[in-house]
N, C-alpha and C positions, 0 to 999 in steps of 0.2 A: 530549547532556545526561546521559546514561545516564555516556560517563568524565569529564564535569565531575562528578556527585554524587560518582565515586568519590577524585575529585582533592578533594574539599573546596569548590570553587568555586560555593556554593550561590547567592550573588549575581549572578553570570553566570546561572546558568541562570533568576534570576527576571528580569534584563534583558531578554535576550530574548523571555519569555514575554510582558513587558510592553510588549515591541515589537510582538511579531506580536497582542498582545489593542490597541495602536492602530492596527492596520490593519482589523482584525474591525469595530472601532467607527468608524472612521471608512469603510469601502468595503464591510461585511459579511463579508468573507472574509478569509481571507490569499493573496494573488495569488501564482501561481505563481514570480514573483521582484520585487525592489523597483524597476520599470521602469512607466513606463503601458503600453506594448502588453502589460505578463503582464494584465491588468483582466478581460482577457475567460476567465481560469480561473484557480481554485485550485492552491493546494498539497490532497494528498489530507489529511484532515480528522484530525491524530495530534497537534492541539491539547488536547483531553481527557485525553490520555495524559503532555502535557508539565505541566500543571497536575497529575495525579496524583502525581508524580512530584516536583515542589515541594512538596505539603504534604507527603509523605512526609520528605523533605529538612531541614524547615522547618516547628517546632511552630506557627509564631505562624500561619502560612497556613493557609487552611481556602479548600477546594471554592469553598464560598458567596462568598470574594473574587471571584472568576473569575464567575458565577451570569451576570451579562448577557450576557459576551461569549459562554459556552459555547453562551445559548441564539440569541445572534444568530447564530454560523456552520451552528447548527442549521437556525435558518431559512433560510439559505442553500441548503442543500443540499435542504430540502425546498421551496424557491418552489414553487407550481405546485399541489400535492399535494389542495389540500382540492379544487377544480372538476376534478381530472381525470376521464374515461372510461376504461371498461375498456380493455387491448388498447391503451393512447395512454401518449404521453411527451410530456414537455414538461422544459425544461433536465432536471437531475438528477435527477429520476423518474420512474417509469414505475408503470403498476397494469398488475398481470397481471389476468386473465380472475377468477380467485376475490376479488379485491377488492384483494389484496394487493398491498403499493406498497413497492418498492425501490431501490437509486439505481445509479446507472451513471456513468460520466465524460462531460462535457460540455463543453464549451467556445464559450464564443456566438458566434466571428467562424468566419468560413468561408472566406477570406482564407489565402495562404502563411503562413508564420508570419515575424516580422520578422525570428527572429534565423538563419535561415534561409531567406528570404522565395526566392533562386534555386533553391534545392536541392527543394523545395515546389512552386515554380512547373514547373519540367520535371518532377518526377515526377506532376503531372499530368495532365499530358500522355500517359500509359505507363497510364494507368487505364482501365478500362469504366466507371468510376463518374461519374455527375455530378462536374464538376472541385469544387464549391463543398460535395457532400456527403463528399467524400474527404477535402477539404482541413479539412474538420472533424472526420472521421474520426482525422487527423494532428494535428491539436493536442489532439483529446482524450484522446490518448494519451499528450502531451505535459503533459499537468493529471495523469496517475496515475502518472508517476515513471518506468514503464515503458517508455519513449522507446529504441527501439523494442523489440518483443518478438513471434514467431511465436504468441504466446499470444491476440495482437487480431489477429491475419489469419485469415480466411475457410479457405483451406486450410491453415493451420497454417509455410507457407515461404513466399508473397509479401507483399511491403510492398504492393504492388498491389490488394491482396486484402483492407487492413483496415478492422476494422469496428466500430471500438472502440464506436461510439454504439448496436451491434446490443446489446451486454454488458453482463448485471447482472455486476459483479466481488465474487469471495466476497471477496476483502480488502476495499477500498473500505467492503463492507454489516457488517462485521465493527468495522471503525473507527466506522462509522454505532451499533451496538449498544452499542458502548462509551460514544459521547457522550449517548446516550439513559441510558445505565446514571448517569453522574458528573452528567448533569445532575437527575436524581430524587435523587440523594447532595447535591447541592448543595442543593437545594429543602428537604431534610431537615434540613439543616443551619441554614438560615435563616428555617423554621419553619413556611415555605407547603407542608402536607401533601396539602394537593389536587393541586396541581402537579407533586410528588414522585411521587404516586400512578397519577397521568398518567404522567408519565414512565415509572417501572417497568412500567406495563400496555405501552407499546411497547417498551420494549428488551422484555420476556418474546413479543411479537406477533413480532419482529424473530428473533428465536431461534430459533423457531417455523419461521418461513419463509424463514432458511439453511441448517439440515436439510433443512426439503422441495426447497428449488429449486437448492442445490450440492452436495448429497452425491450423487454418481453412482455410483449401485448396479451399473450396468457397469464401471466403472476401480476400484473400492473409494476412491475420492480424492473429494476437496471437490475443484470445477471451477467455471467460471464459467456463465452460465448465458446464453442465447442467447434474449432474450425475445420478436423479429422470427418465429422459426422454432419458438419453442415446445421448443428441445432445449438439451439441455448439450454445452457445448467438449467438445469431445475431447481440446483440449490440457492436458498434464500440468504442472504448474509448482510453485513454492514458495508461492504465493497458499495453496496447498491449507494451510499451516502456520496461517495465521491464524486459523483457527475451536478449533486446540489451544490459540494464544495465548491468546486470550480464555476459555479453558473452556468453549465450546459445542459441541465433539463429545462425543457419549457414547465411550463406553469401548471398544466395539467399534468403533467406526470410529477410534480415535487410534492401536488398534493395526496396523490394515490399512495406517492413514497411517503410521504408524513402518515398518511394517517395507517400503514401497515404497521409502521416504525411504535406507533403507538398500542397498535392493538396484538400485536404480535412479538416484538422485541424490549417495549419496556417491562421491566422488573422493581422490583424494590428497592434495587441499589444501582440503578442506571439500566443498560444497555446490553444484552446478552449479543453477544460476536453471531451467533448465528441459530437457527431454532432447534439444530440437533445436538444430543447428548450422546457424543460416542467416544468420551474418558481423552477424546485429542485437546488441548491446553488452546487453543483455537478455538472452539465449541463451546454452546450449552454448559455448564451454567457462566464459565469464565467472561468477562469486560475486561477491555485494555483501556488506558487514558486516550492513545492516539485515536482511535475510534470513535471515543464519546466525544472528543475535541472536532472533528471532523464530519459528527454527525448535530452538534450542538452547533458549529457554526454556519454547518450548511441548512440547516433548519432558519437561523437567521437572515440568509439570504435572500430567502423566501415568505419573509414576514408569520414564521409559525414559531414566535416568540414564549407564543404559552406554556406550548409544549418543550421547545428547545430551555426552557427556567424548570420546568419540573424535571429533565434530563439534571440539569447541571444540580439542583438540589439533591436528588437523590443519589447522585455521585460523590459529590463533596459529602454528603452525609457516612457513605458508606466507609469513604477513603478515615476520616475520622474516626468514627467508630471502629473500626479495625485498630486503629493508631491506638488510640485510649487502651484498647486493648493488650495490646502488644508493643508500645512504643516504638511502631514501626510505619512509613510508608511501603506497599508492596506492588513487585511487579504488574498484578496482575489479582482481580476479585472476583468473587463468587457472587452475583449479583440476583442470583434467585433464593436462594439459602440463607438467612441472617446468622445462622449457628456459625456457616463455613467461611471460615478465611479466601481458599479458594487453591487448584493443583490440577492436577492430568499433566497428562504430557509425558517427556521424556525426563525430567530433572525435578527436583526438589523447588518448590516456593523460592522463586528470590526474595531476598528485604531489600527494601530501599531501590528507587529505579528513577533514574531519568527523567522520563516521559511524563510516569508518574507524579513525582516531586512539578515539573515544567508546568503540566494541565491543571493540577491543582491549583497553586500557585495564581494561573491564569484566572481562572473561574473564580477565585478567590476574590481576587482585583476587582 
């Protein structure tokens, strides 16, 4: 959506939006793809973000069009929340011990996954875990985009080992703060001030309690937060960008997060997802667009413009280069390697992608 606005195709992007707001209304979510077995998980929750984006786009649109659906995929993600206990979870929430209730990836079937249902079924087989808590472990990993990533494994390098439904995700809660923020904008806008008022009290509640439970005062980095064991990941990743996207790091900590981003994640052709290499499409050496985008604009917010132009240069450079190559945009690059195109994971290289095509485009402008 981001290089449709810049393309001019402001109609496209309200199609869609008006797609994925008939699945919110009719199924409460947007399922992770347009299949019945996706039913049992979302897409992560960047609805909020595509409607801000339209009426930006688009004088005649206002928030408060969007007002139901924003608040039905809300309730989605919070099912469960009013009867829960401390220390308990249930789908998408969890309350920690002080009261405070955050969201995690979930996924409700426990089952292989269909569109990998053999690859699922042997590996768990190769597990310690209950095969039916694992295999939920795998699709809920599957629901936050991150399919696969040493970020949801236990020791940080086996697939064996993951524990996605252990994790509050700073991104994930960061998405969550945003929809809380556009739905008190919407409310404001269509003149229910109580509602509004509600809302702002939790995105301010929510803000609150991704400083205290992802900023990890050991790594200087936003991390995810491990709500079974009471401690924060150790794993280092690009998640850490999303609390600059949104403007909810203070000042001190965007530059500790700038200057790790530099000394430890840049590469020669942008951004590596994360600092381990363990063959997951997630990992070392692979960069996504969505991530350089969210990490190049969240560097902007914070005035680390220098660095946030040599991100966007050495991306845009790579993206090219590959193209010239192969007369292809791709999914997804290899941004330590100039040889490697870029792969892991569970599937072959896609060509051509979205995101891809959209960020470029963007950066381009």
């Amino acid at each position: 959506m981001l290089g449709l606005q810049k393309a001019g195709k402001t109609q496209v992007i309200k199609d869609m939006i008006d797609n994925f707001a008939f699945l919110i209304r009719k199924y409460g979510f947007i399922p992770n793809g347009n299949r019945s077995y996706y039913l049992t998980r979302s897409q992560p929750p960047f609805f909020s973000l595509m409607v801000q984006l339209l009426a930006k786009s688009d004088a005649k649109i206002k928030l408060s069009d969007y007002k139901d659906v924003l608040e039905l995929e809300y309730n989605f993600w919070m099912k469960g929340a009013e009867n829960l206990q401390k220390n308990k979870a249930i789908n998408h929430v969890v309350k920690l011990q002080d009261g405070v209730v955050l969201n995690r990836y979930y996924d409700a079937g426990n089952w292989p996954r269909e569109e990998s249902y053999k690859e699922d079924f042997e590996a768990s087989k190769k597990t310690k875990q209950a095969p039916d808590a694992f295999l939920r472990n795998v699709r809920s990993a599957a629901e936050s985009g991150w399919d696969f990533s040493s970020r949801w494994f236990a020791d940080g390098k086996s697939y064996s080992q993951i524990i996605t439904t252990d994790l509050l995700p700073v991104d994930l809660n960061t998405l969550m703060f945003n929809l809380e923020s556009v739905i008190a904008m919407a409310n404001q806008q269509s003149g229910d001030v109580k509602k509004a008022n509600l809302f702002l009290t939790k995105a301010k509640n929510r803000k609150a309690a991704i400083l205290k439970y992802f900023w990890n005062k050991d790594l200087n980095f936003f991390t995810d937060y491990n709500w079974k064991s009471q401690s924060f990941s150790k794993q280092e990743t690009l998640a850490a960008m999303f609390p600059l996207y949104f403007k909810i790091a203070n000042l001190a900590q965007a530059k500790l997060v700038a200057s790790k981003l530099e000394a430890k994640f840049l590469k020669s052709g942008g951004l590596t997802t994360t600092l381990k290499t363990t063959g997951e499409q997630w990992d070392s050496p692979n960069a996504w667009a969505p991530l350089q985008w969210v990490s190049i604009d969240g560097l902007n917010n914070y005035g680390y413009r220098k660095l946030a132009q040599t991100i966007t240069d050495r991306w845009v450079n790579r993206n090219i280069a590959v193209f010239k190559q192969t007369g292809k945009l791709m999914e997804k690059y290899d941004v330590v390697n100039p040889n490697s195109i870029g792969g892991g994971g569970e599937y072959p290289l896609q060509d051509g992608f979205g995101w891809t095509n959209g960020v470029l485009l963007k950066l381009l402008k």
